[in-house]
C-alpha positions as CSV (number, residue, x, y, z in Angstrom):
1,X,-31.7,-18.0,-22.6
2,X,-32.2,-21.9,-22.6
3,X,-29.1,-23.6,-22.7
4,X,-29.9,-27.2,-24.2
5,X,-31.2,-24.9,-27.0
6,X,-28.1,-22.8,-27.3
7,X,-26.2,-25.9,-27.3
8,X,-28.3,-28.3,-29.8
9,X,-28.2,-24.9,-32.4
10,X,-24.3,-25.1,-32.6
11,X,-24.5,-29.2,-32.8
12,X,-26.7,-28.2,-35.6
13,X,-24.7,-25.8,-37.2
14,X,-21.6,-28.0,-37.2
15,X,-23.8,-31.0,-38.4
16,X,-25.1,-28.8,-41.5
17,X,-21.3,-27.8,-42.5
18,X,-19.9,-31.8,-42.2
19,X,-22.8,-32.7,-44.2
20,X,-21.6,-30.2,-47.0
21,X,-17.5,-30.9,-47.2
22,X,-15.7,-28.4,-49.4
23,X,-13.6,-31.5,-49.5
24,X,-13.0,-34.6,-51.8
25,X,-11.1,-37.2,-50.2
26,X,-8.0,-38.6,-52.1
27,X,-5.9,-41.7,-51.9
28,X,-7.8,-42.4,-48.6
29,X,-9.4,-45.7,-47.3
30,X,-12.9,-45.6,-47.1
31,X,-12.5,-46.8,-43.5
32,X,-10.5,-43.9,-42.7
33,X,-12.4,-41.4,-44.2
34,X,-15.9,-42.3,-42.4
35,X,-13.8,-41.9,-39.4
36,X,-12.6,-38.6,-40.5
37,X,-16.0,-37.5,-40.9
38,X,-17.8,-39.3,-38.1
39,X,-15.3,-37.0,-35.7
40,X,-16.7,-33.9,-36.9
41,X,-20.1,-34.5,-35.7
42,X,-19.1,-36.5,-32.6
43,X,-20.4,-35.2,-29.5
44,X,-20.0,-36.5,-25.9
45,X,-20.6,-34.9,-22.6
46,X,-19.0,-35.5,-19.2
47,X,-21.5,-37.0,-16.3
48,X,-23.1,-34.6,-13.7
49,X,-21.0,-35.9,-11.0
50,X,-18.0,-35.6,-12.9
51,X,-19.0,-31.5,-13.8
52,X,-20.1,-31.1,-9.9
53,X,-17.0,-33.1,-8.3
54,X,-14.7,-30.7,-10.9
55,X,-16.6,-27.4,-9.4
56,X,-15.4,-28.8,-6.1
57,X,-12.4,-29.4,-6.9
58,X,-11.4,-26.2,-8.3
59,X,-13.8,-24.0,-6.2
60,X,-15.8,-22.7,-8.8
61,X,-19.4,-22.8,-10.0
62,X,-20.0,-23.1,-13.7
63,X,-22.0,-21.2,-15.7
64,X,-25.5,-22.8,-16.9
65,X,-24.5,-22.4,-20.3
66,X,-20.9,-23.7,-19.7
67,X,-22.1,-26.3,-17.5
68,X,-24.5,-27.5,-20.7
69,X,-21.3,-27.7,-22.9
70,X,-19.7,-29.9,-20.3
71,X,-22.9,-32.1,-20.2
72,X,-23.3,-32.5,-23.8
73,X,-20.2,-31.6,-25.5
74,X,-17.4,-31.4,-23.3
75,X,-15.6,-34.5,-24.2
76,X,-15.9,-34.4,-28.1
77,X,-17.2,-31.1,-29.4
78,X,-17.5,-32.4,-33.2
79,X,-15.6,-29.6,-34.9
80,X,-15.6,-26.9,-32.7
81,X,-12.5,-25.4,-31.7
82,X,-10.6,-26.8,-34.4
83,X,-7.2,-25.2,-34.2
84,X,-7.1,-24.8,-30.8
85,X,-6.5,-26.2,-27.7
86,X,-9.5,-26.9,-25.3
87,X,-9.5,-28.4,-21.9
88,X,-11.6,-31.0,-21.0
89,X,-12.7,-30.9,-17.0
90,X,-9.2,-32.8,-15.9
91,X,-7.2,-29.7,-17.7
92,X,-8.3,-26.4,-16.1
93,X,-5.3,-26.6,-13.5
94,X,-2.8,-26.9,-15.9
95,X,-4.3,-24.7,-18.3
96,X,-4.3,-22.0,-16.0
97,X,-0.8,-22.8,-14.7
98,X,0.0,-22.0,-18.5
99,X,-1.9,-19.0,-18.4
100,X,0.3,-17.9,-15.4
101,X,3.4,-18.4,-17.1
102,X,2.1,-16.7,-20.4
103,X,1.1,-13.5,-18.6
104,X,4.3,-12.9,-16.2
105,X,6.5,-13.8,-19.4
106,X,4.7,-10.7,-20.5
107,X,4.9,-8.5,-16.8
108,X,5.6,-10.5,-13.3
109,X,2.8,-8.3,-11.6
110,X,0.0,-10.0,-14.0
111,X,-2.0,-12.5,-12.3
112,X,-5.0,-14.8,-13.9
113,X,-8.5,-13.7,-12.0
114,X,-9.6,-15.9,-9.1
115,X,-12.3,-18.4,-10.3
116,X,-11.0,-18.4,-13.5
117,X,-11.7,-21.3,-16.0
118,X,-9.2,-21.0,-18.7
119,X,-11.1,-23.2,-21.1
120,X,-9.0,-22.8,-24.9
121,X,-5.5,-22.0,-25.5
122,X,-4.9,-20.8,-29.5
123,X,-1.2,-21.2,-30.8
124,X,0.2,-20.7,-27.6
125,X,-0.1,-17.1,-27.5
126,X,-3.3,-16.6,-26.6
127,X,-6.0,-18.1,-23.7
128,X,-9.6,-17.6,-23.1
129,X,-11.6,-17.8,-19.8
130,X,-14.3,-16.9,-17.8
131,X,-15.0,-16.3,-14.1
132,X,-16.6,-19.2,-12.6
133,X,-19.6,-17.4,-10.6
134,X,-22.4,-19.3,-11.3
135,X,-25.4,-17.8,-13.1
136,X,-26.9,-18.0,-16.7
137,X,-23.8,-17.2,-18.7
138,X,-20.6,-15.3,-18.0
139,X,-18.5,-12.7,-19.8
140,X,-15.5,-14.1,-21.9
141,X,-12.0,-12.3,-21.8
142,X,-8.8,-13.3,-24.0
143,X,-5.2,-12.6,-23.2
144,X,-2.7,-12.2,-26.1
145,X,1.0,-12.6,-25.2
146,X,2.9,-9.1,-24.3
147,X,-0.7,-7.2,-24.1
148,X,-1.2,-5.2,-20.9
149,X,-4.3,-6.6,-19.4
150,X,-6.5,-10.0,-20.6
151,X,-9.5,-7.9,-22.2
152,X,-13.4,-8.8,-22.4
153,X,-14.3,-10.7,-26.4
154,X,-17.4,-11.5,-25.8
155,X,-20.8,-11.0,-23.5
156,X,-21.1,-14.4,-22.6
157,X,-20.2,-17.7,-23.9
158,X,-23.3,-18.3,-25.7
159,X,-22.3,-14.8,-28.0
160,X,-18.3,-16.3,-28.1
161,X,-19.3,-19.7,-29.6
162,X,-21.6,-17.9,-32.0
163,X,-18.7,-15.8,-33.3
164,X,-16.5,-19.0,-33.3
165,X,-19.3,-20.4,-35.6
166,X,-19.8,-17.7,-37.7
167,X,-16.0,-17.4,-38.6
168,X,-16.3,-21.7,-39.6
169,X,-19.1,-21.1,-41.9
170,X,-17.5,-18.1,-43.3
171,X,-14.5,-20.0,-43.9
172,X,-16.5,-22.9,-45.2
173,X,-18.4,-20.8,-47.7
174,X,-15.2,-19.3,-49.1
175,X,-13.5,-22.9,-49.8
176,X,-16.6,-24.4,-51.2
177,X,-16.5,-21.4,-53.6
178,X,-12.8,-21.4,-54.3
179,X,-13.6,-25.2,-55.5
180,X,-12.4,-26.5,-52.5
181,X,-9.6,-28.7,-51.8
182,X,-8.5,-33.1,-52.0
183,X,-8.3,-34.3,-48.7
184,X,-5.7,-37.3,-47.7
185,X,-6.1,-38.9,-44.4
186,X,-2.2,-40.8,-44.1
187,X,-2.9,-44.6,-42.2
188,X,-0.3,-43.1,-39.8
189,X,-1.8,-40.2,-38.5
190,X,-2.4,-36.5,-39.8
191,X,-3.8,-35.2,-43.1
192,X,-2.9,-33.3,-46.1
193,X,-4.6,-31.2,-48.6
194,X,-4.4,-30.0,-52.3
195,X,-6.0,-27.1,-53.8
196,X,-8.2,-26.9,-56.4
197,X,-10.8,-29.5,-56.2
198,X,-14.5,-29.3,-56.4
199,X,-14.2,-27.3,-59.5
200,X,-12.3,-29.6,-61.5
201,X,-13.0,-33.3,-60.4
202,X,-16.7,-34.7,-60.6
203,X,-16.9,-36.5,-57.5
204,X,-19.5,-35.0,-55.1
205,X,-17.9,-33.4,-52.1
206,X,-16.7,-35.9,-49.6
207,X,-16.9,-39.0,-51.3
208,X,-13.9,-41.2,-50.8
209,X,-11.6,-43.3,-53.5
């Protein structure tokens, strides 16, 4: 496995769904609809002291592929994740404090794994992490409020961020063929949509009015 490749596939697989909206922006300003789009292929790493002063800090060592993510992605991931809650480096205490409190909601004895990097929270029902040991890649487990146990999801994070891809696309696919949907970026903050689109207003996908 060579992580930069792992990591410039899924830059390239979120590039190649931005570049095909299942959108049409409506009643949005041009200015803040570049911007809209210009975040989903936005990528920015953390430094290499920042990733070795944060395995330090929390006693851990990273995972090469992990450690890549950080380095190229781990500030803005474009969108990946989108949904969820990640942590940046700053946010692995409290997101495991959270963890804690999820679990012994759940059952008091429950405890989140030594070296643990809980790294996404989705909903706030549900966390995902992996134990920071070092080597090529390491196994992903996800806990789901009032379960038993946090149980293994994926091999490694290179196989969890190709199923997290692989759901986008499919999800992608289905709204492009549905007709997709007007998009309104509001001046103030958040967005709203409207279904049908593509199949009934000319405009090619993504262009702004």
């Amino acid at each position: 496995m060579n992580p930069a490749k792992v990591i410039s596939e899924v830059k390239r697989r979120l590039i190649a769904m931005a570049d095909r909206p299942p959108y049409v922006f409506k009643d949005t300003p041009p200015a803040l609809a570049e911007a809209y789009q210009r975040r989903m292929t936005t990528f920015a790493g953390f430094s290499e002291r920042e990733v070795r002063d944060a395995e330090e800090r929390y006693a851990v060592q990273f995972p090469e592929l992990f450690r890549t993510y950080l380095l190229e992605m781990g500030r803005a991931c474009g969108d990946l994740f989108r949904g969820s809650d990640l942590a940046g480096i700053e946010d692995f205490s409290a997101f495991r404090n959270d963890a804690l409190h999820l679990m012994q909601a759940a059952d008091p004895i429950l405890v989140v794994p030594e070296k643990a990097i809980v790294f996404l929270f989705h909903q706030g029902y549900t966390f995902t992490y992996f134990i920071g040991a070092g080597g090529a890649d390491s196994p992903i487990f996800q806990y789901v409020e009032q379960e038993p146990a946090p149980q293994e999801i994926a091999s490694g994070f290179g196989e969890f961020l190709d199923a997290e891809l692989r759901l986008a696309e499919e999800a992608h696919r289905q709204q492009i063929a549905k007709g997709g949907y007007y998009l309104t970026v509001h001046p103030g903050g958040g967005v709203s949509e409207e279904y049908p689109a593509l199949s009934s207003r000319p405009s090619r996908p993504g262009s702004a009015r």
